[in-house]
C-alpha positions as CSV (number, residue, x, y, z in Angstrom):
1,X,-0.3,91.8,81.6
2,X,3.1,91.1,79.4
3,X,2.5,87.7,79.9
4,X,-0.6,87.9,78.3
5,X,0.4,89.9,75.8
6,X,3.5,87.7,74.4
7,X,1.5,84.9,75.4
8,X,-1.7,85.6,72.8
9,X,0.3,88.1,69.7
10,X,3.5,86.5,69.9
11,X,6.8,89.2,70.3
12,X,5.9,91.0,66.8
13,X,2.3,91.3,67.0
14,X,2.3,92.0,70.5
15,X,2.0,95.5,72.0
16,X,3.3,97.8,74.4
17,X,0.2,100.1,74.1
18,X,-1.9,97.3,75.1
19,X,0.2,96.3,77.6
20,X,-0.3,99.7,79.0
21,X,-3.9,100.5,78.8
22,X,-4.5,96.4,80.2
23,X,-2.1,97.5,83.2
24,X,-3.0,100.8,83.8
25,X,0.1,103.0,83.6
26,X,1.6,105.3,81.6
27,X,3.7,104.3,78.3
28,X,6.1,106.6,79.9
29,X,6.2,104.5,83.5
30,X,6.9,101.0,81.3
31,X,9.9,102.7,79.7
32,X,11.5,103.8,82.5
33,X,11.7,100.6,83.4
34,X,12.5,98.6,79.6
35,X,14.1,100.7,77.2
36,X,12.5,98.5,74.6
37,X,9.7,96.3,73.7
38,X,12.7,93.1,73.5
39,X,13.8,93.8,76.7
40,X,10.5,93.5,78.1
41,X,9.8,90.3,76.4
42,X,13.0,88.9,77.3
43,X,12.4,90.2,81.4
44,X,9.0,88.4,81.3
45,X,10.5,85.3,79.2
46,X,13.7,85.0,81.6
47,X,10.9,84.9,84.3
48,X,9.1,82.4,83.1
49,X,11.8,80.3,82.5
50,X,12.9,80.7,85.7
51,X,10.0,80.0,87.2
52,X,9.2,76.8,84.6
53,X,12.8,75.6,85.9
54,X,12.7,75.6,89.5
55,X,9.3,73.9,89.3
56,X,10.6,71.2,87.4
57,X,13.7,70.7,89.4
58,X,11.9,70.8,92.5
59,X,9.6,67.8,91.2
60,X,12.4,65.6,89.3
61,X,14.1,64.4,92.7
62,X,10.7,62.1,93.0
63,X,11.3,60.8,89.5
64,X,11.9,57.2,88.6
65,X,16.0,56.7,88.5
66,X,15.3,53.8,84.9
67,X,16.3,56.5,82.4
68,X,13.5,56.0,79.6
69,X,10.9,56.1,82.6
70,X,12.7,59.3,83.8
71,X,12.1,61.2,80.6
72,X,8.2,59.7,80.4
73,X,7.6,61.1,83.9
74,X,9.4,64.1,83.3
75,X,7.6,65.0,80.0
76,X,4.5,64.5,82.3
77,X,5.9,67.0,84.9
78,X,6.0,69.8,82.2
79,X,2.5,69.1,81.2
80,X,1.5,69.2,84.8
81,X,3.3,72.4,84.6
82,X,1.8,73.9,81.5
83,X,-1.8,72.6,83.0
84,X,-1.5,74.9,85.8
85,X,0.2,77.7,84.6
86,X,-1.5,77.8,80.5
87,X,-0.6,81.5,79.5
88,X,3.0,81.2,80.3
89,X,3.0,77.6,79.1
90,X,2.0,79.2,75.8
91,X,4.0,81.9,75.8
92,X,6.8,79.6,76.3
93,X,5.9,77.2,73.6
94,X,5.4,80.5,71.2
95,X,8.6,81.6,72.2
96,X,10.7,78.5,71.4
97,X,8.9,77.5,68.3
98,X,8.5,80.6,66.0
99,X,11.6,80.2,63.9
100,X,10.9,82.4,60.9
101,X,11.8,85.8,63.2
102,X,14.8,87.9,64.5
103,X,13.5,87.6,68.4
104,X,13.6,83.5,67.5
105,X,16.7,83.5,67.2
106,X,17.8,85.6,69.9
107,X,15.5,83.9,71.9
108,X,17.6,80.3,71.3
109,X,21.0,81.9,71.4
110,X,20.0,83.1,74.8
111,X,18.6,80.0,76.3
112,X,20.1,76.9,74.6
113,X,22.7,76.5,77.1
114,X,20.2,76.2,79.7
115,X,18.3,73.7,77.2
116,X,20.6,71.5,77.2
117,X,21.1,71.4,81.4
118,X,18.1,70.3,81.7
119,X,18.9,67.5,79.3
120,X,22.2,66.7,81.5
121,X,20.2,67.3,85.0
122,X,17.6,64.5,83.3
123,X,20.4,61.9,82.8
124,X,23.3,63.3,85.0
125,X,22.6,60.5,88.4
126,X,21.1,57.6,85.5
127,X,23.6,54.5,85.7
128,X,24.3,54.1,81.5
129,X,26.1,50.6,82.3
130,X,23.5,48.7,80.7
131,X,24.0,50.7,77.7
132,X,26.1,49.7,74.0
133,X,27.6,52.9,74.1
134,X,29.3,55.1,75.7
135,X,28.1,57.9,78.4
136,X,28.3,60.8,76.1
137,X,26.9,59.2,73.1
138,X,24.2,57.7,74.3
139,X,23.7,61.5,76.1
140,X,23.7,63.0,72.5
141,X,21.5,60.8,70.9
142,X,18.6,61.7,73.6
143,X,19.0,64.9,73.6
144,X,18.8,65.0,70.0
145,X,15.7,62.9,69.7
146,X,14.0,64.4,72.6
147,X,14.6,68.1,71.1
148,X,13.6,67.4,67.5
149,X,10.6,65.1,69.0
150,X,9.7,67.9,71.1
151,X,10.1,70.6,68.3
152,X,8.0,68.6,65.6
153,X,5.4,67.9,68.3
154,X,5.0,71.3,69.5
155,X,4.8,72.7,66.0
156,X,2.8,69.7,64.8
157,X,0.1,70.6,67.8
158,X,-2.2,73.7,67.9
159,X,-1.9,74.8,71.1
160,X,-5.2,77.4,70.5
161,X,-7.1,74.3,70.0
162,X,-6.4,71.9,72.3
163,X,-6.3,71.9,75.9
164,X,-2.7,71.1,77.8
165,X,-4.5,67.5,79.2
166,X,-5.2,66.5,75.6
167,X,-1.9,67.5,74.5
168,X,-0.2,65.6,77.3
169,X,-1.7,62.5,76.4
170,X,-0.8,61.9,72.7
171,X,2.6,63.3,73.7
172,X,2.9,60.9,76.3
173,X,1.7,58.0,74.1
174,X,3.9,59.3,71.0
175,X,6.9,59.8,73.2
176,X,6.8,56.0,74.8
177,X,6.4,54.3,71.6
178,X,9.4,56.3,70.2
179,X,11.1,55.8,73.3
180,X,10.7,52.0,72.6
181,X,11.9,51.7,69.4
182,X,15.2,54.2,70.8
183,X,15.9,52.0,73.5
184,X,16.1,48.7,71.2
185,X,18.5,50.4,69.6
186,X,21.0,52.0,72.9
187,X,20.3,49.0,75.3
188,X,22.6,45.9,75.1
């Protein structure tokens, strides 16, 4: 029911009395347990995560070893992801692209470490020969474009308004053409 919850209000208009009444306990038995609201969230957000992670890992062995069509199919992955699994695809999405709040920025400063692994598990077995610059450069520069492309998607998109497959495929299309003109510029 937390899921939910987060998922639909967001961290500060969600509630711990609805959570309650939705899951039938006592206010009392979900304190026991989280001695506040935030460490709810962040239980139920580390879960997700988690969860969001392993799923992806699982999947990227089968991905394409060219690195541009790595990231294309990996972006796809998510999507698949989010398809099947929508309320904790949105609380996700929510929870990484609020940035005018406290928990936002708790939020990042607990997770952009493991952000940025999965940019290094995307490129860490890629062969960068073929590339004008050097390994950790041409690293940077995707990880930079793929988080601000992602960022200025995701906040560009309403998720309440769209469905995940609709979503997927102007981010798929938008990410390929960018990913175009980005290689012109790191391939030799």
């Amino acid at each position: 029911m937390g899921i939910s919850e987060f998922a639909t209000y967001g961290y500060t208009n969600s509630s711990t009395n609805r959570i309650v009444k939705s899951s039938g306990i006592s206010k009392g038995s979900l304190f026991k347990y989280f001695s506040t609201k935030e460490e709810l969230y962040f239980f139920i957000l580390d879960a997700v995560t988690a969860d969001f992670i392993e799923s992806l890992e699982k999947k990227t062995i089968a991905i394409s070893p060219e690195l541009f069509q790595r990231i294309i199919e990996y972006s796809a992955l998510e999507f698949s992801w989010y398809i099947q699994n929508p309320e904790k695809a949105k609380l996700l999405i929510g929870a990484f692209t609020r940035s005018d709040t406290e928990i936002y920025q708790k939020t990042i400063e607990r997770y952009s470490i493991k952000e940025f692994d999965v940019y290094d598990n995307l490129v860490k077995d890629i062969d960068l020969s073929n590339f004008r610059w050097d390994k950790q450069k041409t690293i940077d520069i995707l990880k930079w474009f793929l988080k601000g492309f992602n960022d200025s998607f995701l906040v560009s998109t309403q998720i309440d308004n769209y469905s995940f497959e609709h979503i997927q495929n102007e981010y798929v299309k938008s990410l390929t053409e960018y990913l175009e003109i980005l290689k012109m510029g790191l391939l030799k």
